[in-house]
Residue frames relative to the residue before (quaternion, step in Angstrom):
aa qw qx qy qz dx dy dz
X 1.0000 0.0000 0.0000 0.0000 0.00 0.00 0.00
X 0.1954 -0.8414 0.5031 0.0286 3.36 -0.80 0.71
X 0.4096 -0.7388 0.4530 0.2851 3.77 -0.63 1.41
X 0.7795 -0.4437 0.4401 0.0432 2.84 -1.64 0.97
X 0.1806 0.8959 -0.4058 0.0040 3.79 0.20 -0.18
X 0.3261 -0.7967 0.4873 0.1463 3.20 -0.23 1.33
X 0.5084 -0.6714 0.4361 0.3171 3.84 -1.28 0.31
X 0.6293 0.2256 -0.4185 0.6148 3.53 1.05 0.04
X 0.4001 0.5848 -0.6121 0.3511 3.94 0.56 0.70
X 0.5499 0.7256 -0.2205 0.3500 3.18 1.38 -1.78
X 0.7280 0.5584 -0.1437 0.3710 3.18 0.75 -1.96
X 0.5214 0.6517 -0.2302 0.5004 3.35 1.32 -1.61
X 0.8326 0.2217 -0.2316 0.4517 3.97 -0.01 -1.35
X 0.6485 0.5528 -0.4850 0.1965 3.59 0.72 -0.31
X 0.2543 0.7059 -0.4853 0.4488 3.58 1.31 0.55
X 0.7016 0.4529 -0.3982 0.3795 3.82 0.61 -0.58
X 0.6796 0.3714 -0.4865 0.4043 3.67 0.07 -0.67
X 0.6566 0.3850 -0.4330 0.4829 3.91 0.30 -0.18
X 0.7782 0.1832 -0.4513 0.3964 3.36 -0.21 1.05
X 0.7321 -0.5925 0.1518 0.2999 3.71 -0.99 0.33
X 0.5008 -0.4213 0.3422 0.6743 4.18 -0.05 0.36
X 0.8456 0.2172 -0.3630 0.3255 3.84 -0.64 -0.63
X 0.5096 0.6277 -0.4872 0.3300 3.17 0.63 0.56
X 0.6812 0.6447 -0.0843 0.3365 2.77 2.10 -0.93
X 0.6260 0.5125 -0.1027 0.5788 2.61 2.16 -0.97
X 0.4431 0.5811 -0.3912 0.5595 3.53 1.55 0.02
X 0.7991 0.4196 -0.2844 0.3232 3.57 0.82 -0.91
X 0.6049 0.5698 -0.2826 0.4791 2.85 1.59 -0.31
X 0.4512 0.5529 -0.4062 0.5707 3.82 1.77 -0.54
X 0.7476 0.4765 -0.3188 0.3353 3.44 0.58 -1.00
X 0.4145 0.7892 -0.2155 0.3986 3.69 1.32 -0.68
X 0.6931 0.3084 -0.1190 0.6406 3.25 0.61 -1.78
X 0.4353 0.7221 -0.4001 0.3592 3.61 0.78 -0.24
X 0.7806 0.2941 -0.0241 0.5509 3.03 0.26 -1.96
X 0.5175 0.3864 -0.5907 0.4837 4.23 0.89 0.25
X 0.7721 0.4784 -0.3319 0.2545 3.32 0.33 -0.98
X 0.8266 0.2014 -0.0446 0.5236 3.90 1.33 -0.81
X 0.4784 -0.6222 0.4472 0.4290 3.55 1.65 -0.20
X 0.7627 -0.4283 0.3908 0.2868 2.99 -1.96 0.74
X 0.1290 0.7313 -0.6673 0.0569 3.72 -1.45 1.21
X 0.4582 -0.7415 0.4587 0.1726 2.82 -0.72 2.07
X 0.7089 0.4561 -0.5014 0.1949 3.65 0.57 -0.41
X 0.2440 0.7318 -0.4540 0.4458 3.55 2.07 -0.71
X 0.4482 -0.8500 -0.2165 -0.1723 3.25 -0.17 -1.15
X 0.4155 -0.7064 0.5174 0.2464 3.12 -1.37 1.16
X 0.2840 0.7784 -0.4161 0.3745 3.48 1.47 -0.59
X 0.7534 0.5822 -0.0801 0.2951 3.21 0.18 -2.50
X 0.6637 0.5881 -0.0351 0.4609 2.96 0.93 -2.19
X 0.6763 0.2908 -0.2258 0.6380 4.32 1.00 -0.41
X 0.6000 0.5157 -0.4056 0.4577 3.67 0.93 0.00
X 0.6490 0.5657 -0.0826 0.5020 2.81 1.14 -1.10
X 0.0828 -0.7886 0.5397 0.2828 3.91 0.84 -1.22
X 0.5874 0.6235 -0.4031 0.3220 3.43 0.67 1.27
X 0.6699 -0.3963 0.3825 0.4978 3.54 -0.56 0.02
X 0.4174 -0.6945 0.5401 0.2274 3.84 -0.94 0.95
X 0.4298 0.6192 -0.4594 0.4699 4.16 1.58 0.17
X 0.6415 0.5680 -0.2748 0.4363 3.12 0.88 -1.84
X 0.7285 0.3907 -0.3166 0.4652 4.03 0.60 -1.09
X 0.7283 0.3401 -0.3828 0.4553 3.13 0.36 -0.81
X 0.5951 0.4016 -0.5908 0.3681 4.39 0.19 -0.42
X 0.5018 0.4841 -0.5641 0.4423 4.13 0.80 -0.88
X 0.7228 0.4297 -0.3889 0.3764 3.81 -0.19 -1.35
X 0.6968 0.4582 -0.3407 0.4340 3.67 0.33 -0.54
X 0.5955 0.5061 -0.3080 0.5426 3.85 0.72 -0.97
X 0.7643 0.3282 -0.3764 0.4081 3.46 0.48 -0.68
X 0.4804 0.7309 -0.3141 0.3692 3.39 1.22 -0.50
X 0.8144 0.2278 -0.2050 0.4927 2.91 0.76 -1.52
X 0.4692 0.6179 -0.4553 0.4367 3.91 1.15 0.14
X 0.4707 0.7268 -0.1899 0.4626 3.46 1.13 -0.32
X 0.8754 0.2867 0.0739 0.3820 2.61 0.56 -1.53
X 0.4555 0.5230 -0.3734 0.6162 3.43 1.75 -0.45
X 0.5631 0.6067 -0.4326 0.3573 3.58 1.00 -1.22
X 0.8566 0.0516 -0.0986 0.5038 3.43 -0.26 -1.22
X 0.0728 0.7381 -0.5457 0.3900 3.68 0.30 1.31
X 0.8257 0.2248 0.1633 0.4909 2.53 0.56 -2.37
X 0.3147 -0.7711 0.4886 0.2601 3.69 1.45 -0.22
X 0.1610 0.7187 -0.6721 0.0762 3.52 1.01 0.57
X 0.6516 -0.4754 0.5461 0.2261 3.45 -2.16 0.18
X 0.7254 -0.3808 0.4040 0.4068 3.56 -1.04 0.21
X 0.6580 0.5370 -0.3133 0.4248 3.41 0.27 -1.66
X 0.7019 0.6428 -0.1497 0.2678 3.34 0.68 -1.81
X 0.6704 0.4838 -0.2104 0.5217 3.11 1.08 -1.11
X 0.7667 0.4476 -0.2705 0.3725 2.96 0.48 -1.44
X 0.7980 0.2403 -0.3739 0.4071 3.72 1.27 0.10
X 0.2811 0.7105 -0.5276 0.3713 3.17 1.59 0.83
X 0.7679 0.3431 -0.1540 0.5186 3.45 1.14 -1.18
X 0.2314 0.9049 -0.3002 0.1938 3.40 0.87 1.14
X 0.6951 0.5611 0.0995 0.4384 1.92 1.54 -2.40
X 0.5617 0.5806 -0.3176 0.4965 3.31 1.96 -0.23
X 0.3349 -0.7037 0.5849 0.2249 3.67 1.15 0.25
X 0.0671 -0.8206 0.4906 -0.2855 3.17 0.51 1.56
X 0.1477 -0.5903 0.6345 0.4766 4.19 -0.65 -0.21
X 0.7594 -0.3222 0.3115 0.4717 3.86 -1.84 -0.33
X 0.5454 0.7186 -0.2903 0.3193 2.92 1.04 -1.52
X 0.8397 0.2092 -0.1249 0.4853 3.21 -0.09 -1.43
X 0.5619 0.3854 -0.5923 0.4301 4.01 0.44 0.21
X 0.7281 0.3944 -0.4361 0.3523 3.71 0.40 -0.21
X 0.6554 0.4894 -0.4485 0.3602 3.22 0.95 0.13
X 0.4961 0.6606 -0.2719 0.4935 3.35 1.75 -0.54
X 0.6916 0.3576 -0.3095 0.5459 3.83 1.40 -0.67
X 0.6015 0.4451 -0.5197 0.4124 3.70 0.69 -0.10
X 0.6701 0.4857 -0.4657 0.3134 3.48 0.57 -0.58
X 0.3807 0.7367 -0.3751 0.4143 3.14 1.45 -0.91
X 0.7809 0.4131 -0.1927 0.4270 3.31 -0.08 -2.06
X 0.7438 0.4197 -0.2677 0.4459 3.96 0.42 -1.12
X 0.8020 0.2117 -0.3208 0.4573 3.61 0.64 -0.10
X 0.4655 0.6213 -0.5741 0.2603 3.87 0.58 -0.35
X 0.6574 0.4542 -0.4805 0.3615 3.97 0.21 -0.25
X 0.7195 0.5187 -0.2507 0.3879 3.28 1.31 -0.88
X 0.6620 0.3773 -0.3631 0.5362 3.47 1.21 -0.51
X 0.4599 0.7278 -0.3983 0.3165 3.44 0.88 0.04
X 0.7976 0.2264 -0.1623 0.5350 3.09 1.29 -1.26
X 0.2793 0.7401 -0.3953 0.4669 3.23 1.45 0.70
X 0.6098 0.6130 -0.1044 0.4914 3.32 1.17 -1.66
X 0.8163 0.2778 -0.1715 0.4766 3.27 0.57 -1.20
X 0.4649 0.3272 -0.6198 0.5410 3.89 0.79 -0.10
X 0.4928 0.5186 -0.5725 0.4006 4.51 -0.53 -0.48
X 0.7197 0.5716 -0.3523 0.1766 3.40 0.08 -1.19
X 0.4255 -0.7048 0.4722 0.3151 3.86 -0.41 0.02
X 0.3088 -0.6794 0.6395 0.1849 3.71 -0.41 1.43
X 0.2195 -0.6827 0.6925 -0.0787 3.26 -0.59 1.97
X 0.4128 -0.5567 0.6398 0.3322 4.05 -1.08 0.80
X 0.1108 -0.6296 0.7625 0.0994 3.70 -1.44 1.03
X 0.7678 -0.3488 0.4995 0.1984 2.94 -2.06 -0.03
X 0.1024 -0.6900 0.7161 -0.0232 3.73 -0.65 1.45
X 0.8330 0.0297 0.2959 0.4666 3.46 -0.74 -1.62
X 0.0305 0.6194 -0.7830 -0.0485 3.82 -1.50 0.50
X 0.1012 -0.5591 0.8206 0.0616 3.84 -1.42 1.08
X 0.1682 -0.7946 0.5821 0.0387 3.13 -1.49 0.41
X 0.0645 0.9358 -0.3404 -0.0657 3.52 -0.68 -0.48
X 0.1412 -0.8742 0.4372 0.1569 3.90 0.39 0.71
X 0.3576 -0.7024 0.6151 0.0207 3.45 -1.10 1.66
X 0.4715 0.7298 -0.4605 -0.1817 3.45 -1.48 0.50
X 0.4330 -0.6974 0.5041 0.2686 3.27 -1.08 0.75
X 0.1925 -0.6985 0.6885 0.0307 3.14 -1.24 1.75
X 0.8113 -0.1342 0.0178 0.5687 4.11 0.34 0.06
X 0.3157 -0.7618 0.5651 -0.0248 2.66 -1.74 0.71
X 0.6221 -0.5320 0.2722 0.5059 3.99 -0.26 0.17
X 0.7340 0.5702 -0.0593 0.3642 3.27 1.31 -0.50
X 0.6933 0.3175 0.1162 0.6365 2.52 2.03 -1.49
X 0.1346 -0.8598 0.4298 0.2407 3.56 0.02 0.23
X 0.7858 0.0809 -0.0928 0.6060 2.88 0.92 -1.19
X 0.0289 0.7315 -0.6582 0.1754 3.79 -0.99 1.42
X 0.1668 -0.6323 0.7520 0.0829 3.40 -1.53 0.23
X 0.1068 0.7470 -0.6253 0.1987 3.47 -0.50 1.35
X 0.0589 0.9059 -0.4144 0.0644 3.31 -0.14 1.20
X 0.4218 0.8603 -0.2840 0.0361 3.72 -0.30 0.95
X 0.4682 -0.7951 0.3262 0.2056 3.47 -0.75 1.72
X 0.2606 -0.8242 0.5028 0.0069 3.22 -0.48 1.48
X 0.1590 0.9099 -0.3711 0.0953 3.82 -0.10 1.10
X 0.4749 -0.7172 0.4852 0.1567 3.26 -0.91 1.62
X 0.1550 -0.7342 0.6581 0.0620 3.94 -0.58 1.20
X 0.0960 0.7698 -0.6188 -0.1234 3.64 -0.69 0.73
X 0.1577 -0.8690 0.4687 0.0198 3.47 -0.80 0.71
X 0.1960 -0.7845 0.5514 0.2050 3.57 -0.45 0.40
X 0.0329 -0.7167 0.6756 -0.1697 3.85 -1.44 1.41
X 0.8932 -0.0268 0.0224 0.4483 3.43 -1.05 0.51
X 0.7452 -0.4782 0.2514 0.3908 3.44 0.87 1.01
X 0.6523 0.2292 -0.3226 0.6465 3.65 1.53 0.33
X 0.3137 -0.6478 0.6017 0.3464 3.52 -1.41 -0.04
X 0.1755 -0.6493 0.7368 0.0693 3.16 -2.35 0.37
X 0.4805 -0.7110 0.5082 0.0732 2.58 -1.58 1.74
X 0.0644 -0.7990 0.5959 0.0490 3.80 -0.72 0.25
X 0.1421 -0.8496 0.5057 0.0471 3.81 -0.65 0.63
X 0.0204 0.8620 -0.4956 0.1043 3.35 -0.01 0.91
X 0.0773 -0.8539 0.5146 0.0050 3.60 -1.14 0.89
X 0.0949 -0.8206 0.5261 -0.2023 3.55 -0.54 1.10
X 0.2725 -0.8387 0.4285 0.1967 3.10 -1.17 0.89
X 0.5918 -0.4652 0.0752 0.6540 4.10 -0.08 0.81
X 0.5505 0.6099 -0.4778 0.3109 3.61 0.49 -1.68
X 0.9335 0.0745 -0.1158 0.3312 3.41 -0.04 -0.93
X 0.3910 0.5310 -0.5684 0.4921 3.32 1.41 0.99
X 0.7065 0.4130 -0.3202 0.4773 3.89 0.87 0.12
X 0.5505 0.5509 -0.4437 0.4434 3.39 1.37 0.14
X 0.6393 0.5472 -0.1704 0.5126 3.13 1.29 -1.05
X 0.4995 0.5400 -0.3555 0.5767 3.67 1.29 -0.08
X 0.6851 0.4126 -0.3634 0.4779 3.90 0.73 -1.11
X 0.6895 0.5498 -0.2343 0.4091 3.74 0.71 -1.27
X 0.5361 0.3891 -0.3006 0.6861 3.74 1.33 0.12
X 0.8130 0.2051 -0.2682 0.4743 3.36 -0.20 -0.58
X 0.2696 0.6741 -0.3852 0.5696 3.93 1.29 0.34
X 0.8807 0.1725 -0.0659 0.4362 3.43 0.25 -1.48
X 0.5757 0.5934 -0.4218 0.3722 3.24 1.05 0.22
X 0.4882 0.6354 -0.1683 0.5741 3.05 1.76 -0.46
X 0.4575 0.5901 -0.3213 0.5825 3.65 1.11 -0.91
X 0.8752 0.3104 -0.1348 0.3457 3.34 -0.03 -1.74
X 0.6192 0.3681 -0.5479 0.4253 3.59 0.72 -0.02
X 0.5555 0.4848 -0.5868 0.3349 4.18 0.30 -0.02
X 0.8177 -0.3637 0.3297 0.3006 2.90 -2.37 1.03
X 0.7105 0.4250 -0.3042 0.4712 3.77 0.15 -1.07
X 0.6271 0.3931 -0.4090 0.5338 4.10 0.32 -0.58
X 0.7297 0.4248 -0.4016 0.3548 3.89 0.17 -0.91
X 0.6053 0.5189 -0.3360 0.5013 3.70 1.11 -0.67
X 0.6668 0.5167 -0.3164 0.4340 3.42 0.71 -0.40
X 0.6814 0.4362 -0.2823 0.5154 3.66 1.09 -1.20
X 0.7570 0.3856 -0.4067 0.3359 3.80 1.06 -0.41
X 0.5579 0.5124 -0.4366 0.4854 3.56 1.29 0.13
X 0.7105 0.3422 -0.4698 0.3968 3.91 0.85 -0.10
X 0.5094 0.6791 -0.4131 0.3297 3.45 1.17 -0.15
């Protein structure tokens, strides 16, 4: 699979071949930096007077690589991949192989970076259920009231929660079409392109 590259992404890395490999590899130390603690302007303005350039210019390179990085091991692309993701940047050799070792030496690490960021969404333990009905009432003899009372148990932050929820069929079977509706949504061509650029 091959990343995506935006034109002001484009703009952002072409700041690397005009300065030297270890400058490059500093930016890329600096990168995992800024996943791991955020952005420090003095980093850099530091960079930016070493350098004799504007501290935008250091910090869009530091960001472009950042986020090139990061699509990278996102997606866990392959070697091959990268190296012809970062093609299209009319790159010398030099610097795409230095651009794939960093690649290779940090993607496990920004990976699990990535995933402490993530939001601990509650998943899906257990569902009891359980179908109620009222056939008559003091009022009413003869009724059909019918309703499916269900225990959601979920698991979040290393404990679980219980939710109870009650419904009557009609719209425990709408709600059955409108899920299975969207699952259907999601296997067409346009939904899968969409989940692998947000992934």
């Amino acid at each position: 699979m091959l990343l995506d590259l935006s034109e002001e992404h484009k703009e952002h890395l072409a700041f690397l071949p005009r300065v030297d490999s270890a400058v490059v590899a500093e930016f890329g130390r600096i990168a995992v930096e800024f996943l791991r603690r955020g952005s420090n302007p003095k980093i850099y303005d530091g960079a930016a007077r070493k350098l004799n350039v504007n501290s935008d210019i250091v910090q869009h390179g530091v960001e472009g690589l950042t986020h090139l990085l990061t699509e990278s091991s996102k997606l866990m692309i392959s070697d091959l991949d990268f190296q012809d993701s970062v093609l299209v940047l009319g790159f010398p050799e030099e610097l795409n192989k230095l651009l794939l070792q960093l690649y290779l030496d940090n993607r496990k690490e920004i990976r699990a970076i990535l995933s402490e960021l993530a939001p601990d969404l509650p998943s899906y333990h257990s569902l009891e259920w359980r179908l109620d009905v009222q056939l008559a009432s003091r009022s009413l003899r003869q009724q059909i009231k019918p309703a499916v009372t269900m225990k959601l148990h979920l698991n979040q932050n290393g404990g679980q929660s219980t939710s109870v929820l009650q419904t009557d069929p009609a719209t425990l079977l709408h709600l059955a079409q409108q899920l299975e509706q969207a699952l259907e949504e999601m296997r067409t061509s346009h939904c899968r392109r969409v989940v692998r650029s947000v992934k």
